[in-house]
TORKE-764522 format. One record per residue (C-alpha): residue in one letter; residue number from 1; x, y negated, z. Coordinates in steps of 0.5 Angstrom, whole numbers. Layout:
<sites>
SITE  r    k     xx     yy     zz
SITE  a  NUM      X      Y      Z
...
</sites>
This chain:
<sites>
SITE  r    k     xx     yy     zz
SITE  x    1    177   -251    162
SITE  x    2    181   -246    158
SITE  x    3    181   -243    151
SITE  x    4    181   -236    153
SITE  x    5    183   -230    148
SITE  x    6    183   -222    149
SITE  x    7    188   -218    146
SITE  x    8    183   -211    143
SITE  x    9    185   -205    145
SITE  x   10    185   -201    138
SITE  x   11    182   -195    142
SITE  x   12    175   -198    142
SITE  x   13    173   -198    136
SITE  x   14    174   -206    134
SITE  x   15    181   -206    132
SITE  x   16    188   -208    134
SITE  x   17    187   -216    134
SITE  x   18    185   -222    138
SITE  x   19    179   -226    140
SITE  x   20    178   -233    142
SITE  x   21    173   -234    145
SITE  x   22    172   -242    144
SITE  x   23    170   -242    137
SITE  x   24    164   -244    134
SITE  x   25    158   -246    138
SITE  x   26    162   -245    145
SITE  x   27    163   -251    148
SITE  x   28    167   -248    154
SITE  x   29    170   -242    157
SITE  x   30    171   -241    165
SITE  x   31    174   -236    168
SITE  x   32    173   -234    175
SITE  x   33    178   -230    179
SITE  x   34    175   -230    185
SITE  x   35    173   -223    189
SITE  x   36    179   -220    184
SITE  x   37    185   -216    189
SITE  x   38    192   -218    188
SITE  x   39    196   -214    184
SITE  x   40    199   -208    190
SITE  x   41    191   -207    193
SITE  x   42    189   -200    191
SITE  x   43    182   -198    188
SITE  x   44    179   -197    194
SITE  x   45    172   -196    190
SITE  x   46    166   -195    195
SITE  x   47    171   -193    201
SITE  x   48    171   -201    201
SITE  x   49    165   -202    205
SITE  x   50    168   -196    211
SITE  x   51    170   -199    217
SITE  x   52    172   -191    219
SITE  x   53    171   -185    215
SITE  x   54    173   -178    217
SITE  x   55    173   -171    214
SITE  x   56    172   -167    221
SITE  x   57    170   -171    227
SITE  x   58    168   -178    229
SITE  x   59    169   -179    237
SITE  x   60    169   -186    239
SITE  x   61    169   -187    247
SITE  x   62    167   -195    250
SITE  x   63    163   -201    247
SITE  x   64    167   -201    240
SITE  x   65    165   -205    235
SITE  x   66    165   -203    227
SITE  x   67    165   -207    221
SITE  x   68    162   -204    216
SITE  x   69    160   -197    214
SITE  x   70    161   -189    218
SITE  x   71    162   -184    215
SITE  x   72    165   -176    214
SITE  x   73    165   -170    210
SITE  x   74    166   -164    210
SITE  x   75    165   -165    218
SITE  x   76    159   -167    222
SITE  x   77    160   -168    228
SITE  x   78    159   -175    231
SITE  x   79    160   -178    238
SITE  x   80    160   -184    242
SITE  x   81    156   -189    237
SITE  x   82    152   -192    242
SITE  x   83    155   -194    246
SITE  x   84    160   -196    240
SITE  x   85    157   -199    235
SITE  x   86    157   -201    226
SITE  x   87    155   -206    222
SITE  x   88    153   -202    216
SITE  x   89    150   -194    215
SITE  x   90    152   -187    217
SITE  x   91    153   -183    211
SITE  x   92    155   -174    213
SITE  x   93    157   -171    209
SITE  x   94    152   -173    203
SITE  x   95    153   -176    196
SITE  x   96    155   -182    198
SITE  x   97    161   -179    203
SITE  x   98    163   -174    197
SITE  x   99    165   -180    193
SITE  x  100    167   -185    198
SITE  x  101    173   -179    200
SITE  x  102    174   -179    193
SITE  x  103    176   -186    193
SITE  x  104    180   -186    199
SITE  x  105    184   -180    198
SITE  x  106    185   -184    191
SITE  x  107    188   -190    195
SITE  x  108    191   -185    200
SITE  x  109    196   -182    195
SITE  x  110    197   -189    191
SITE  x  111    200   -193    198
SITE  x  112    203   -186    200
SITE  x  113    207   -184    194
SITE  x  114    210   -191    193
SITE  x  115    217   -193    194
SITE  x  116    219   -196    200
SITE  x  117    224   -200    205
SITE  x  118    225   -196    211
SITE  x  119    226   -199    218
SITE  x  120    226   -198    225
SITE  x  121    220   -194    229
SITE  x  122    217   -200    233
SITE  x  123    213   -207    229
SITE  x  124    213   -210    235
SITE  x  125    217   -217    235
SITE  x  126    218   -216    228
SITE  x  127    216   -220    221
SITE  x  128    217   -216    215
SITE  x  129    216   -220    208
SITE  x  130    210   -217    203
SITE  x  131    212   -210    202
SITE  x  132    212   -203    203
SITE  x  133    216   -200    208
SITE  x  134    216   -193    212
SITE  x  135    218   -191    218
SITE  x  136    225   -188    220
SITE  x  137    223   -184    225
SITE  x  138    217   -181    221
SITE  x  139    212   -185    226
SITE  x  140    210   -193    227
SITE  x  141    209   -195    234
SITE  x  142    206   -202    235
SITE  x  143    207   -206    243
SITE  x  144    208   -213    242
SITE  x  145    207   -217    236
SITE  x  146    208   -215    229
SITE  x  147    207   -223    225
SITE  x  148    205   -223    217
SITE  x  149    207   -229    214
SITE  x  150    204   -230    207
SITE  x  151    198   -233    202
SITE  x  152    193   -229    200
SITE  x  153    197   -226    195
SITE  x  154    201   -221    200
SITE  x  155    200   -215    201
SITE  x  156    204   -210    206
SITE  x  157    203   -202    206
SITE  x  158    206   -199    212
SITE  x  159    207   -191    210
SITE  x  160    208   -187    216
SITE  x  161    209   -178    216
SITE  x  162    206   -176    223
SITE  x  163    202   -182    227
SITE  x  164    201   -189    229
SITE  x  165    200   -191    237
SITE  x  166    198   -197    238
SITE  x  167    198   -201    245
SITE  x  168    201   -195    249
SITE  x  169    207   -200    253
SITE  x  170    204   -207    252
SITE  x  171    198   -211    249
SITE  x  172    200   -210    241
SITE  x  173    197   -216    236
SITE  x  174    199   -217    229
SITE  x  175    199   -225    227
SITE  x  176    197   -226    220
SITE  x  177    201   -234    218
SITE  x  178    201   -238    211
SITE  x  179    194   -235    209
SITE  x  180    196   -228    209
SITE  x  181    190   -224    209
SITE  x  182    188   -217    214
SITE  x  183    184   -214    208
SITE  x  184    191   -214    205
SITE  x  185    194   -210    209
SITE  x  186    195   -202    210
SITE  x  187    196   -197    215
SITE  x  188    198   -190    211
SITE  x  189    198   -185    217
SITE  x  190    200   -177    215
SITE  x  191    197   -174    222
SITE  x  192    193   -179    227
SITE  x  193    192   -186    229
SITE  x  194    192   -188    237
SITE  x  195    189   -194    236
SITE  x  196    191   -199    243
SITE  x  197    192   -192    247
SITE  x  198    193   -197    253
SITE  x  199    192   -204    252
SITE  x  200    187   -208    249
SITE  x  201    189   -211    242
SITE  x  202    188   -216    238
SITE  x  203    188   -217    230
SITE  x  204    189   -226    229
SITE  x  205    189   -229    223
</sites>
């Protein structure tokens, strides 16, 4: 149990000053921070609930599993669902498309813009600290292990110029430790993602 006060922003109307909510006639004030993001999570907006979201094509091969929502605009020309398959619904270049490009590009230029540590091409058999960090040779690969070790606070932001290849030479896994979480991590790709090109992979944690 807390008193909990607000500082008034004065451009809305009320004043500049703080209000208390534990006055007369209020018994308790709780304050419920559950579901609220750590400070460094981007606004996704309604980009949130897309498993995959593109501009120009969608072309799945083999019996992916998706959580979440498809979806793409300008383009619409889906392919390989089935035998791939998602848990949410399919937006084209609809409405809800139009605004969840909107959200995503948003995030994208947030996360890409930021300022970042730079370090070797290849996160397999590392273990970075919470952080932002790109590429040095413009594009990250992933064979082996990358391990997250953090709370559910820690955000990680991997900015790369051209590509992600994941799985090319090895199996790829990123191992989450200390209670970090995989929601908190991001992947900033400027040309193409090839995800597990050769190997199976795994996300742990």
């Amino acid at each position: 149990l807390i008193d909990c006060s607000f500082v008034v922003d004065p451009t809305n109307g009320n004043g500049l000053g703080t209000r208390n909510l534990k006055g007369a006639g209020v018994r308790n004030v709780f304050m419920n921070t559950t579901g609220i993001p750590p400070v460094g999570t981007p606004a996704l907006g309604t980009a949130r609930t897309y498993g995959i979201f593109g501009a120009s094509a969608l072309t799945n091969t083999g019996s992916t599993v998706i959580t979440g929502n498809i979806g793409m605009t300008p383009g619409s020309s889906v392919t390989g669902f089935p035998p791939g398959t998602f848990s949410g619904m399919e937006n084209i270049d609809n409405a809800a498309a139009v605004a969840a490009k909107a959200s995503a590009q948003a995030a994208y230029t947030d996360l890409s813009t930021r300022s970042s540590t730079t370090v070797a091409t290849e996160l397999g058999g590392t273990s970075p600290a919470p952080g932002t960090y790109s590429a040095a040779s413009g594009t990250f690969t992933l064979n082996g292990t990358l391990t997250l070790n953090g709370t559910a606070s820690s955000v990680w932001v991997f900015q790369t110029a051209t590509t992600l290849v994941t799985g090319a030479t090895s199996t790829p896994t990123i191992t989450l430790t200390g209670g970090a979480l995989a929601s908190n991590v991001y992947f900033v790709v400027g040309s193409s993602a090839t995800l597990n090109s050769a190997n199976a992979g795994t996300f742990n944690g």
